[in-house]
Phi, psi and omega in degrees: 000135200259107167289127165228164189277118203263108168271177195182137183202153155208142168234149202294321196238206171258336172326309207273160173245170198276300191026280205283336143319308244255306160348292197321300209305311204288316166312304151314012172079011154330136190234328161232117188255150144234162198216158166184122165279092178194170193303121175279023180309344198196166192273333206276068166229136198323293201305272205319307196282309175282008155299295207291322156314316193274327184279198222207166198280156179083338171331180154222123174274162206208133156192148202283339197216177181254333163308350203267322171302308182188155177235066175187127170313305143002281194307290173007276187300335180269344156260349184282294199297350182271303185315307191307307208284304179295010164073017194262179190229149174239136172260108158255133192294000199225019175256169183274146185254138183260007214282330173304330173321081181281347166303125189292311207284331190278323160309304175297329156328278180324286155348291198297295202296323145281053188243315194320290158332317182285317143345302184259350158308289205320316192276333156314305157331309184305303180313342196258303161329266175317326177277325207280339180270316215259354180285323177307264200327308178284341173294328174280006178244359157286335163273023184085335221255047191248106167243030181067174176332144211239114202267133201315316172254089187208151173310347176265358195299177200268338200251120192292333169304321162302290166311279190310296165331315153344282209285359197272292189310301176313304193280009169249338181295349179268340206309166157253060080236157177296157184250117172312138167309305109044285172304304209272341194265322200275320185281342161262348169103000189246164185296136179298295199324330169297312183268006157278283176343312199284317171304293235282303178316306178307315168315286169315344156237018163095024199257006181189155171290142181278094161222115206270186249208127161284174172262000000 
């Protein structure tokens, strides 16, 4: 049976870059990546799942942080015991290495036990977060100035790339004869769901007429 080393890098957005995960990984001798820009919210992600589809007992899966994996102690355990149940072992590169440990068992101990810590910082960290966000939120709607989420695709976006696609999307949904969502999706590169979100917004602040779209 043949083992090889499984690499697995993500990042939340398409904005953000692999580079430096993509590194990592192939100096530690990675032999198969899979990669993806997308939300570590949930386990349900394309890439991630056909890493898990794919390795084999003995793999060794490589991944540089633990976070790359999930940001929530739940998914965590439910992808690490998925790792576990297929024999394959996980390596994160930026956790303490036992590889000098020659006792299997005194390895694994270990191992668990700081996958364990690292879990529950993580998940702590998440906690800390989200209340320091909603303490904001609420100071900011007692002075007025609270204007919600700063919306990804918009004439305010912060990311010029973005602000143009905005404004890309907005001047074919007016076009004349109308342009299929379909059409507008295939020529900016975004997800229909996306040239919805943007109509819909758009609607909604008086920047475009409810006239609907074929699809």
């Amino acid at each position: 049976m043949t083992v090889i080393k499984v690499g697995y890098a993500r990042v939340s957005s398409t904005d953000q870059n692999l580079d430096r995960q993509l590194a990592a990984l192939k100096e530690s001798g990675v032999e198969k990546l899979f990669a993806e820009k997308i939300s570590g919210k949930n386990a349900d992600r394309p890439e991630l799942q056909r890493m898990l589809h794919f390795i084999r007992e003995r793999d060794e899966v490589v991944v540089l942080s633990l976070d790359r994996l999930g940001r929530s102690s739940e998914d965590l355990t439910t992808i690490i015991d998925e790792i576990r149940r297929k024999g394959a072992v996980l390596n994160i590169l930026d956790l303490p290495s036992f590889a000098g440990i020659q006792d299997p068992n005194l390895k694994a101990l270990l191992t668990n036990l700081v996958l364990e810590i690292y879990k529950y910082t993580a998940e702590e960290e998440r906690r800390k977060i989200r209340e320091r966000q909603r303490e904001g939120i609420k100071l900011a709607k007692k002075r007025g100035v609270y204007k919600g989420r700063q919306r990804e695709y918009s004439a305010d976006s912060h990311n010029p790339r973005k602000r143009y696609l905005y404004q890309q999307v907005i001047k074919m949904l007016r076009a004349d004869p109308p342009v299929t969502v379909a059409e507008i999706a295939r020529t900016v590169g975004l997800e229909r769901t996306q040239i919805y979100r943007i109509k819909k917004y758009a609607i909604a602040n008086g920047l475009l007429e409810n006239v609907p779209n074929r699809q």
